[in-house]
C-alpha positions in Angstrom: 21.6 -9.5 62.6 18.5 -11.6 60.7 19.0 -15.0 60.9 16.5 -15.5 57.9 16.1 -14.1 55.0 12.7 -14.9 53.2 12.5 -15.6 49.6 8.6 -15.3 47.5 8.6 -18.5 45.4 6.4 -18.7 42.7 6.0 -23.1 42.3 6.2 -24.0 46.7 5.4 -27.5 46.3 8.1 -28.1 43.5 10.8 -25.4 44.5 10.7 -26.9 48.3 10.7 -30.2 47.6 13.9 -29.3 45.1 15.6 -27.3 47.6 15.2 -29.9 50.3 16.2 -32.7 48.5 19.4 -30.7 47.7 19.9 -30.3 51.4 19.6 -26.7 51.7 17.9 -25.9 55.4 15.0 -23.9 54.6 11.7 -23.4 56.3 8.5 -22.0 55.7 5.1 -21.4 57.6 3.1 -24.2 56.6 2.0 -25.6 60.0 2.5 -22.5 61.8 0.2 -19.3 59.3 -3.0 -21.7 58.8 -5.4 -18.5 58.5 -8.4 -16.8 57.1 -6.5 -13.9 55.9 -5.1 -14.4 52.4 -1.7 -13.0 52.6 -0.9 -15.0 55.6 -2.5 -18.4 53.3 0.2 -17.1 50.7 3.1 -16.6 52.6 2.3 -20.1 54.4 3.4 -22.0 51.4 5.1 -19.2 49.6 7.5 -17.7 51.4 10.5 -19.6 51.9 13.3 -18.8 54.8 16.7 -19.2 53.9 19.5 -19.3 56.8 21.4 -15.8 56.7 23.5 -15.1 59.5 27.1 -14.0 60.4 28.4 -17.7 61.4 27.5 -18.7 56.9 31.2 -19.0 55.3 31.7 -18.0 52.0 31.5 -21.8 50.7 27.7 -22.6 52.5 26.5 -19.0 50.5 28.2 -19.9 47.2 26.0 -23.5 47.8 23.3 -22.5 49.1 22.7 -19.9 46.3 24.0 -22.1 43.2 21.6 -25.3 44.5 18.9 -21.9 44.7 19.5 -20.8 41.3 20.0 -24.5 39.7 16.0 -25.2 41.5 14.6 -21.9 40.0 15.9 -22.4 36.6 15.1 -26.0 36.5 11.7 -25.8 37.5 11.1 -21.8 35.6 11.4 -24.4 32.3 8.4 -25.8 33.1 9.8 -29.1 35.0 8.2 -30.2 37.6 
């Protein structure tokens, strides 16, 4: 079973710093995919991974996907 599930963002600096703020454990590659190749540079910053995996209750998914949704919308409206 994954224990990640990776999400594209659009804004990285703004939806990160939202989602970790919120306290939602996400990671991403930014130390880790420093390369010449451009779709590694893009998923450094922009791809996001999300904990998914079987121990997640009900509760820590409803949270983890409202504080999601509430960070996209927010920052979609041009906040950042």
């Amino acid at each position: 079973m994954p224990y990640m599930f990776p999400l594209h963002i659009e804004r990285p600096a703004t939806h990160f710093h939202w989602l970790k703020q919120l306290g939602v454990p996400v990671w991403r590659w930014d130390e880790m995919a420093d390369s010449s190749c451009g779709i590694a540079r893009d998923y450094r910053l922009h791809l996001l991974h999300l904990p998914c995996h079987q121990a997640l209750t009900d509760d820590q998914m409803d949270w983890m996907t409202t504080a999601l949704d509430k960070t996209l919308r927010h920052t979609s409206k041009g906040v950042q």
